[in-house]
C-alpha positions in Angstrom: 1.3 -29.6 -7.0 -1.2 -31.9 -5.9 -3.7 -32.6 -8.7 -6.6 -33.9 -6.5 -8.7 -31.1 -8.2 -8.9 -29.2 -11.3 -6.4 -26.2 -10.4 -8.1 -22.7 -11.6 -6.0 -20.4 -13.2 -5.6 -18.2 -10.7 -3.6 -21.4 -8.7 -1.3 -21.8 -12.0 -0.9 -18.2 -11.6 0.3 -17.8 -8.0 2.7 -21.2 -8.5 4.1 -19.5 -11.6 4.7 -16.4 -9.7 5.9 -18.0 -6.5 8.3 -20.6 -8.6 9.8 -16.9 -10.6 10.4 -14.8 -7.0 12.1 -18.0 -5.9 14.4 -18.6 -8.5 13.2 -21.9 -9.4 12.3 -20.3 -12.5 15.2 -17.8 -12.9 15.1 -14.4 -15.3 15.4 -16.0 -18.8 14.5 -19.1 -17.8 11.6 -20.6 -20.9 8.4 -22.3 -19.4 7.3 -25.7 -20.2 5.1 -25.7 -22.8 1.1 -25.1 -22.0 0.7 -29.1 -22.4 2.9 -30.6 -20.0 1.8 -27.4 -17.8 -1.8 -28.7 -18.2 -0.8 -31.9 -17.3 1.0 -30.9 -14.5 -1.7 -28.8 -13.1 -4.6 -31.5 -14.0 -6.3 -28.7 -15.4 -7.5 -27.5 -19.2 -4.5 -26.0 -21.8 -6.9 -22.6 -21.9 -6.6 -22.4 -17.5 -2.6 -22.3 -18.4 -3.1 -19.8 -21.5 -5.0 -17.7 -19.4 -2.8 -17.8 -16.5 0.3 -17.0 -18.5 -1.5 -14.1 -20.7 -2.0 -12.2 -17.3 1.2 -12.7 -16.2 2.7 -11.4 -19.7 0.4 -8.6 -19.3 1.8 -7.8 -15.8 5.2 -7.8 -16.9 6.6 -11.1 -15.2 6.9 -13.5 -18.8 7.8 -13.1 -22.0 5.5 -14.8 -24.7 7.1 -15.5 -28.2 5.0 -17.6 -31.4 8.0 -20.6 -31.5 10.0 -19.2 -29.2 7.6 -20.4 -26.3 7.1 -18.0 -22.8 10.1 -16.8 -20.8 10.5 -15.3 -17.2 11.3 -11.7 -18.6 15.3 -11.3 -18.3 14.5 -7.6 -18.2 11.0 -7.6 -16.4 10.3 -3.6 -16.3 10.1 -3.5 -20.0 6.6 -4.6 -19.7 5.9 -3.8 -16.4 3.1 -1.2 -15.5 5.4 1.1 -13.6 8.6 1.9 -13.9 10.7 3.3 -11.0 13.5 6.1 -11.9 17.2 5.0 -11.6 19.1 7.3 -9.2 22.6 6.6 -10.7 20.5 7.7 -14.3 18.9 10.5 -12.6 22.5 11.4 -11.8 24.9 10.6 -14.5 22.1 12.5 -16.8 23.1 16.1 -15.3 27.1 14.9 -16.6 28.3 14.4 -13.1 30.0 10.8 -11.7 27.6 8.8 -9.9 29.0 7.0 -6.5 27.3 4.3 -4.1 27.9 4.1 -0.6 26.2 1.4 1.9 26.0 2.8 5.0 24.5 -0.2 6.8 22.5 -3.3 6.1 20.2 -5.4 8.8 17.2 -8.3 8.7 14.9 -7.7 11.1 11.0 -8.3 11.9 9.4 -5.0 9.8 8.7 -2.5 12.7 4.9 -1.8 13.5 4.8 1.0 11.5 5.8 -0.1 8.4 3.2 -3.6 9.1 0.4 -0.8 9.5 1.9 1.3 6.3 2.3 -1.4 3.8 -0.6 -3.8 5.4 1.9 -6.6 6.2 1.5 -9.8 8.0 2.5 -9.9 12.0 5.7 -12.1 11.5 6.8 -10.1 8.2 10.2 -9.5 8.0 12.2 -7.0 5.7 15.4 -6.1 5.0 16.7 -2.9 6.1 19.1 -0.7 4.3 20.5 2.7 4.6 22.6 3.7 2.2 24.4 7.0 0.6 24.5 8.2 -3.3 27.0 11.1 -4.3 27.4 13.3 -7.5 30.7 13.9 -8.0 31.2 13.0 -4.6 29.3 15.6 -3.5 26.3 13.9 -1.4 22.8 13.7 -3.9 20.5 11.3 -1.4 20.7 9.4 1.7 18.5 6.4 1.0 16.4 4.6 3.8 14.9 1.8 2.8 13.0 -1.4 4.0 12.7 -4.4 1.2 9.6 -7.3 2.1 11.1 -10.5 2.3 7.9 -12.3 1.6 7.9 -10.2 -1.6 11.4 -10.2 -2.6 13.1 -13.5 -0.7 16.3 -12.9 -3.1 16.8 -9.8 -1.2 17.7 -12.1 1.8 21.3 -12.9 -0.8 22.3 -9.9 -1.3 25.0 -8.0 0.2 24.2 -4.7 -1.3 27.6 -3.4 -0.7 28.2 -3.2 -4.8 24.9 -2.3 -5.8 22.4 0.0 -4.6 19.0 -1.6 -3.6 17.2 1.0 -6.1 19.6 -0.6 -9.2 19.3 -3.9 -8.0 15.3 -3.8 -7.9 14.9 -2.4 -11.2 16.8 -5.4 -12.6 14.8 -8.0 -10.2 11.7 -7.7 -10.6 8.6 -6.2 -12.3 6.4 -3.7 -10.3 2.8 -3.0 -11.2 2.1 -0.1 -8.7 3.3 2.8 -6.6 3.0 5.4 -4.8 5.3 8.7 -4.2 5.2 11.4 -1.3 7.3 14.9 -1.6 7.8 16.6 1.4 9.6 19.3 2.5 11.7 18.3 6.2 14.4 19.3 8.6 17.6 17.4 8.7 17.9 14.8 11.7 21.1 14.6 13.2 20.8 10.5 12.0 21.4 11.6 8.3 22.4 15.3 8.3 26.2 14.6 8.6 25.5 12.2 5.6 24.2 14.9 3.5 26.7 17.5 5.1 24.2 20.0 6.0 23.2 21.2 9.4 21.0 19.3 11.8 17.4 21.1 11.1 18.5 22.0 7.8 15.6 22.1 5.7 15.6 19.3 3.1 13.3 17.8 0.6 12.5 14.1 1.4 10.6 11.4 -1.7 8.8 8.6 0.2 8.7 6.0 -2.5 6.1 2.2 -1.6 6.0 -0.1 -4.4 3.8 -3.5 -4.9 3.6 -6.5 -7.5 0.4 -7.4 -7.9 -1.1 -6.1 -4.4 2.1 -7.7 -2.5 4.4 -4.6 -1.1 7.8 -4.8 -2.4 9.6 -2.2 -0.4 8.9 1.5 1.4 12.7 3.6 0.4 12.5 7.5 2.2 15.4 9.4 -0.1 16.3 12.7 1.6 18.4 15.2 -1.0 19.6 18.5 0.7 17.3 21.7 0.7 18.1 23.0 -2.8 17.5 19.5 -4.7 15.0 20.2 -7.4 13.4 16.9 -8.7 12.4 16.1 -12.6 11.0 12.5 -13.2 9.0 10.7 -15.1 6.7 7.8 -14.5 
């Protein structure tokens, strides 16, 4: 970074962030020290204190007396929000979890998800639909769109092992969100993945998650018409 001018912390901030959701800094990765930060950024050792003790506090670093600040390896420890695991939610009533991807795309996001999640014109997401099963029975049929501006690492990943829902707990820290229950009828896109009836009643979550005002991803999970829902957040 060019140190023409004095960076504020809000600068060191962003670069820290940007250099953690690019990998340059990976998940367990420890920081250079506040001093050859400083020097870095041409700026005071308190601009890079304060930069990393919001950052801490928003659940992206780690900060340790001795054992100097690390990008957190497990980020939703400290994070604001924490999103519930479907294969938990699962595997906590006894029965076998399963993951099925149904299909995977990158695409420009679609005007309505640019309006929903306030995205730029050009954004572009990934798009996943995928299927989770209880003792292969069929739990939730998962639609989901994932920012790439947000979450470029998404770009990587195959998702045919792992379930986005999984894989974003483990990524990345969240620090707000917003849920929507709603009661639906079954389109015939997704009814035959849930084995029920097209116009089948069924009970839908619309799930939209950010980091730090940035949207991370918009997920609709539809669960057939007698799903009952406990979760905590």
């Amino acid at each position: 970074m060019s140190t023409a001018r004095r960076a504020g912390y809000r600068d060191v901030k962003q670069t820290i962030l940007t250099r953690v959701r690019d990998k340059t800094w990976p998940l367990g990765t420890v920081l250079p020290g506040e001093v050859a930060l400083a020097a870095e950024f041409g700026c005071a050792r308190a601009t890079i204190n304060r930069a990393m003790r919001e950052l801490a506090d928003e659940g992206v670093l780690d900060r340790k007396r001795r054992a100097g600040t690390t990008v957190l390896a497990s980020p939703l420890r400290h994070a604001k929000v924490a999103v519930p695991s479907v294969r938990a939610e699962i595997e906590a009533t006894g029965a076998t979890y399963r993951y099925s991807l149904v299909s995977r795309a990158e695409q420009p996001a679609p005007d309505w998800l640019r309006a929903r999640l306030s995205l730029a014109p050009k954004a572009e997401v990934v798009h996943l639909r995928c299927m989770h099963y209880a003792d292969n029975a069929p739990y939730q049929f998962e639609d989901r769109w994932i920012v790439l501006d947000t979450v470029p690492t998404a770009l990587n990943e195959s998702f045919e092992t792992i379930g986005p829902n999984d894989w974003l707990i483990s990524e990345m820290p969240l620090t707000d969100i917003e849920l929507v229950f709603s009661a639906a009828l079954a389109g015939t896109d997704y009814a035959a993945f849930l084995d029920v009836a097209p116009e089948s009643p069924v009970f839908q979550v619309e799930r939209c998650t950010w980091l730090n005002g940035n949207a991370v991803t918009l997920a609709r999970m539809t669960h057939p018409g007698s799903h009952r829902l406990r979760t905590a957040l």
